[in-house]
N, C-alpha and C positions, 0 to 999 in steps of 0.2 A: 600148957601147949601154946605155941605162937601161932601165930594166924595164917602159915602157909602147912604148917600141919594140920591145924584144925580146916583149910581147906581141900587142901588133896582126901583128907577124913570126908569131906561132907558130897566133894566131886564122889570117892568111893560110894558114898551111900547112895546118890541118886543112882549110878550105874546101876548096883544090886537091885534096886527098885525099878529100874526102867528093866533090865534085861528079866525078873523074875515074874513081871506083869508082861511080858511078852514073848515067854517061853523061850531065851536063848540061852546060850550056857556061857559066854564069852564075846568080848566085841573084839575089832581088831580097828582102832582107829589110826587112819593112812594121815600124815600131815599135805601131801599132794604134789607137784611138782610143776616147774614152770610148763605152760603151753607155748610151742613158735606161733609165727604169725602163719597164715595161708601162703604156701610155695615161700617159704624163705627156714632156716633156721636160727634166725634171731627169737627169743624169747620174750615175751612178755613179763614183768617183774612178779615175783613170787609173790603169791598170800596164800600163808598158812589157814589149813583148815581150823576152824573157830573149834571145832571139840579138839583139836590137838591141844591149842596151847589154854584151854581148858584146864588141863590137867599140868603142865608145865610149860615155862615163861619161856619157851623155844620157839622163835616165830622163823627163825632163816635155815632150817635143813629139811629141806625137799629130801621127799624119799624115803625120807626119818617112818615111826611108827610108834603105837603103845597098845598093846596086849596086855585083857585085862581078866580074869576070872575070877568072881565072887569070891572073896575068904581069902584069894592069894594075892602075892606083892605086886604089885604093874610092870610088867617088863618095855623099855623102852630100846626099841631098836633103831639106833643113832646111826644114819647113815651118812660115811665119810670113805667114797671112793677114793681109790688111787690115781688119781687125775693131775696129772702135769700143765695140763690147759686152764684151770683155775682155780683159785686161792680156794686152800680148804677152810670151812666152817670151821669157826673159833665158837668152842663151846667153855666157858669158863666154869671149875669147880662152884659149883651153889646147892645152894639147898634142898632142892628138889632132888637135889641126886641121890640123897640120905634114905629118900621115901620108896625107889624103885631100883629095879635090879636094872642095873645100864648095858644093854649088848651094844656093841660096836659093831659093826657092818660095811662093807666094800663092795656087796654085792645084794641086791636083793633075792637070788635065790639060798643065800642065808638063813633070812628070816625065817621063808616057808620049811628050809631042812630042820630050820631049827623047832618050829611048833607041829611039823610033822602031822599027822590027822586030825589033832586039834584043830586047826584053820577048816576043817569043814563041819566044822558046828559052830563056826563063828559067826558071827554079824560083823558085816564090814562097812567102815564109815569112812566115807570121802570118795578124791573124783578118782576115778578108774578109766579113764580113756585111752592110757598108754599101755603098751605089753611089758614086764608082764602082769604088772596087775589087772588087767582087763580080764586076763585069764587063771587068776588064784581062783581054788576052789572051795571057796566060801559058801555058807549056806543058805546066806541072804546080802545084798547087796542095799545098802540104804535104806531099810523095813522102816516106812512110813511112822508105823507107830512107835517104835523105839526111839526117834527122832521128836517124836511129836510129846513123849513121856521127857525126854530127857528137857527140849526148849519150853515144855511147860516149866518148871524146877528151875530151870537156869535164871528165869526173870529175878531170885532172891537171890543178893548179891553175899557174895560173903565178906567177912571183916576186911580178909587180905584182898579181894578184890578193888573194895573201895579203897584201899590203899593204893594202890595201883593207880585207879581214875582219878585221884587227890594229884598225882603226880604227874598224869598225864594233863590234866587242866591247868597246872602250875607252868609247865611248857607251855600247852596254848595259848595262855596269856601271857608269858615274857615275849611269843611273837608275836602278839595283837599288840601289844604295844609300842612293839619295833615298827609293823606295818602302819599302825595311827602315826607314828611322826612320818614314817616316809610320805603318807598323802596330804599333812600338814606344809610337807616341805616341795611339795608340785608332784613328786615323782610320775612315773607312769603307771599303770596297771602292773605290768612285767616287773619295773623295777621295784616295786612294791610286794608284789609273790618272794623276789628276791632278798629283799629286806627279812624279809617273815622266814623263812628257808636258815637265812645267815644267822639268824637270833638264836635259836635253837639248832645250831649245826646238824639240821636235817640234809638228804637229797629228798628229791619230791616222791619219789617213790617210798620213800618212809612216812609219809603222812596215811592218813584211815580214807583221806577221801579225796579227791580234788577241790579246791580250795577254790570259792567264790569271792574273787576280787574284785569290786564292781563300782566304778567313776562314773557319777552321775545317770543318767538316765538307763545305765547297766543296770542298777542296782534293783530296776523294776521284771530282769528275768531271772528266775527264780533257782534256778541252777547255771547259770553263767560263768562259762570258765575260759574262756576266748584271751585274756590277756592281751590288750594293745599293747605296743612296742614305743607309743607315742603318746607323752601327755598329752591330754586336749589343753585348749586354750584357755579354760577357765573350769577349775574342780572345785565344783559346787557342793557336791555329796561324795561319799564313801559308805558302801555295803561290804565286810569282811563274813565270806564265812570258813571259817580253817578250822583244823583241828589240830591234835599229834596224837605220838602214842606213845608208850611206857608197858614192856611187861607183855605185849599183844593189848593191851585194854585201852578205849580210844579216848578221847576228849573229841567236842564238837560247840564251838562257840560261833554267836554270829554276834557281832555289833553295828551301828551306823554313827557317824558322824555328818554334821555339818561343819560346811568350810567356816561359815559366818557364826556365831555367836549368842546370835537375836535372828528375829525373824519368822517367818511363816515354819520353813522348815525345820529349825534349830528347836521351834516351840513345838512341832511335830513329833521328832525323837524323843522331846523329851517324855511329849503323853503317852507315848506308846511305853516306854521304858517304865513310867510310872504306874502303868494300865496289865503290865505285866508283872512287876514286884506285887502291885494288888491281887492278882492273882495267886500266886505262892502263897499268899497267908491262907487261900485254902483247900490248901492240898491236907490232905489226911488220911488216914485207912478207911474201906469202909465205902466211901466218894466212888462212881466210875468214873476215870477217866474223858468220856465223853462228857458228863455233866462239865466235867475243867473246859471242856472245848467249846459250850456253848456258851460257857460263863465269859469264856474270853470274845467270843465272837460279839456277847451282848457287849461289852468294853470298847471293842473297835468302832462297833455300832456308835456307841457316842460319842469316839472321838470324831469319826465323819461328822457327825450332826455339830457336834463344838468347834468344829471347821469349815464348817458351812461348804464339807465335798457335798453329802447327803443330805438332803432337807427332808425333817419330821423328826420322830424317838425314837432310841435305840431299838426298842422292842419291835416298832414298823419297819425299823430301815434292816432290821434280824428277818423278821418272818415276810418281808419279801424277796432278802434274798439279795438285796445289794451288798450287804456285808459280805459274803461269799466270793461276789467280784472283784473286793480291795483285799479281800484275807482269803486264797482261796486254799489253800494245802491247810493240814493238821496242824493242832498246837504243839506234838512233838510224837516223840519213840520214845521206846526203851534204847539204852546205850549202852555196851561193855563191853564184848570180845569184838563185839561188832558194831560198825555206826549205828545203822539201824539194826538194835539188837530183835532177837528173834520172839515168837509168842506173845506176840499182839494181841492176835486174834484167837487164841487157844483159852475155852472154858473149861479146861479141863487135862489133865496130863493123858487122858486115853483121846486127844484126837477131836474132840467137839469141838464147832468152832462160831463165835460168833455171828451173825448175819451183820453185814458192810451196811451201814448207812447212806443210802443214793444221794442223799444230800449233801453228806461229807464222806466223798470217797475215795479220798487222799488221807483220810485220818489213819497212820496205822497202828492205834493201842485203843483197845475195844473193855482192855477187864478192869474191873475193879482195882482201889490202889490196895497194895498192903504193904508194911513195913517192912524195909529192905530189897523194894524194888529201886532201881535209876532210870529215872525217863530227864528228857527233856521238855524245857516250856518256850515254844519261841512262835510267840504271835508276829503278825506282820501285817504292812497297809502300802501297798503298789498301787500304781496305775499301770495295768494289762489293757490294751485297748483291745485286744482279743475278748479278753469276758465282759468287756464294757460294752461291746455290740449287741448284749442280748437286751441292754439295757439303754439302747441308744434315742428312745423315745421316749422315757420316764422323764416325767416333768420334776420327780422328786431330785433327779442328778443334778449340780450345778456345774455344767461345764467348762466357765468360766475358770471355776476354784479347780478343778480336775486341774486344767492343763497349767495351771499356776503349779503343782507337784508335778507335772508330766518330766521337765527335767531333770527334775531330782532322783527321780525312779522310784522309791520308796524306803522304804525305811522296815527292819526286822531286828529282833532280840531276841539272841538264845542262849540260856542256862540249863546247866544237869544238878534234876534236884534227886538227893539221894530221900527215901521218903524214911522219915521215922515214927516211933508212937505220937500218939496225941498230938499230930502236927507239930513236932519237934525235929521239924527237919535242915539237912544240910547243905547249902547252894555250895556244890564244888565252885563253881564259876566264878560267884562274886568272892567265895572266900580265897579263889586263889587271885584274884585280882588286888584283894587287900593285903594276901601277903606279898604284894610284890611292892 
């Protein structure tokens, strides 16, 4: 069996288990369609629902659908209006098509003629704000826990998945490395987005996320997507974080350079970069998750203290909580149909859910690891003078040493590690960076 049948196989099995533990008899999952904006008819760019291309590598036909009932074949209702006003949806012969019955459609009151009473013993998945799906007579519309059985299960990647995220990392980084020489070479923020776009003949709206391209003292907010038009005067630092995608399945890479070579900052990047490799070596089954996150925050902790930001040990400068202010968001997610992939915080496929840690309450992957989950590892060390105000009397800060980083902004690194047995795991990230 190859790995896209043995995945549609194991897609099938979670379904039967999600719909038999939830008393349904059938789902009818909607891929979704674009929304306009407020009083205009321009649309917003399409993203496929995540449980569509789930099930097949179809991310661009709004409207589309798949109809599924335990024991029987998946019918996929491909919709392809007769529309003179824009290019029809090019769906090329592949593999997936082998595995389900393929309806063609021009009209959505098709589908419903076509499953007839069945669609009212369905569960229906996706958004429903337009007519007339707003008004299909389904049985239940988004049932919590059928959702919450399914993004539990989803966290184990399958073979053909990771194939998939291998290839989408392979693209993130032939444009990471487009983007480093453009900031090597002055460009601007914008011209450097652009760089990264042309590498990977993407448009922007095929990327998983909006792309953090951040010149110097940018590089210290933490979603930053503003784009100048204009290099500064002098690019000290670069913050990239971009991704792509392959198949619906994402990549999400961040790096940092310095312009200079030596120095305060350059020796920065590198602790951190080195502070996070150390950390990978202890990922393993077994491990929760949060344990990686404190393990990494005590890491941060001394590199403050080895840089004389923070005076005192790691372990003091962790449990008062300065470390928080230079690393303040999670060491990462789960990653796959979605950046931040889903079931974090789920103990359980019926719906239990973790309690949030007030202390770290940006973290969002709460469960234990187990083999054949994908998360990400991407610690960081900014100066936010926002969270430094809670801390603006502590005699342990050196503010001196602060504002000597303040223009740099900070510095972040982030890999998708795929988890395997006995810590025998896979860094998509670096490995696709070596094979380029």
């Amino acid at each position: 069996m190859n790995s896209y049948a043995a995945h549609i196989a194991t897609v099938q099995a979670r379904f039967d288990a999600a719909l038999a533990a939830t008393d349904f008899e059938s789902v009818l999952v909607y891929a979704g369609q674009p929304r306009v904006a407020f009083l205009d008819d321009n649309a917003a760019p399409f993203k496929v629902n995540p449980l569509f291309k789930y099930w097949i590598p179809v991310t661009d036909s709004p409207k589309s659908a798949i109809f599924y009932t335990p024991g029987e074949r998946p019918v996929v209702f491909l919709f392809q209006p007769r529309d003179f006003w824009h290019a029809a949806v090019k769906i090329a012969p592949a593999e997936w098509q082998e595995h389900v019955e393929l309806v063609v459609i021009d009209e959505l009151d098709k589908l419903t003629a076509y499953l007839g009473d069945k669609i009212k013993t369905t569960a229906f998945l996706g958004e429903d704000f337009a007519e007339p799906v707003k008004s299909w007579p389904v049985r239940a519309r988004n049932p919590q826990q059928l959702i919450d059985h399914l993004h539990f299960h989803r966290a184990l990647k399958t073979d053909w998945e990771i194939e998939n995220l291998r290839v989408a990392n392979e693209r993130a980084a032939k444009a990471h490395l487009a983007a480093k020489e453009a900031f090597f070479a002055g460009k601007s923020e914008l011209e450097i987005h652009h760089a990264y776009l042309a590498a990977i003949n993407f448009r922007e709206s095929e990327l998983p996320y909006n792309s953090i391209v951040g010149l110097n003292e940018h590089g210290a907010i933490l979603h930053y997507d503003v784009y100048e038009t204009t290099a500064p005067a002098e690019s000290r630092s670069f913050l990239i974080d971009a991704g792509a995608t392959y198949r619906g399945y994402c990549a999400d890479i961040t790096r940092t350079y310095s312009r200079s070579e030596t120095g305060f900052f350059a020796d920065l990047v590198k602790a951190v970069d080195a502070a996070q490799q150390e950390l990978l070596t202890e990922i393993k089954p077994g491990l929760d998750y949060y344990q990686l996150h404190v393990s990494q925050h005590l890491k941060i902790a001394q590199i403050l203290s080895d840089f004389d930001l923070v005076r005192g040990s790691a372990e003091n400068i962790y449990e008062q909580g300065f470390s928080s202010a230079f690393f303040p968001h999670g060491l990462g997610h789960f990653i796959g149909l979605q950046v931040h992939d889903v079931g974090g915080f789920l103990r359980n496929d019926r719906g239990d859910l973790y309690d949030r840690d007030p202390r770290h309450p940006f973290l969002r992957l709460l469960r234990p690891i187990e083999a054949g989950q994908v998360f990400t590892i991407e610690p960081g060390l900014y100066v936010v003078d926002q969270l430094l105000e809670a801390h603006a009397d502590a005699k342990e800060l050196n503010w001196e040493r602060i504002d000597e980083l303040r223009p740099y902004g900070g510095v972040r690194i982030e890999d998708s590690i795929v988890v395997g047995e006995n810590g025998n795991n896979e860094n998509l990230t670096r490995d696709a960076f070596a094979k380029l």
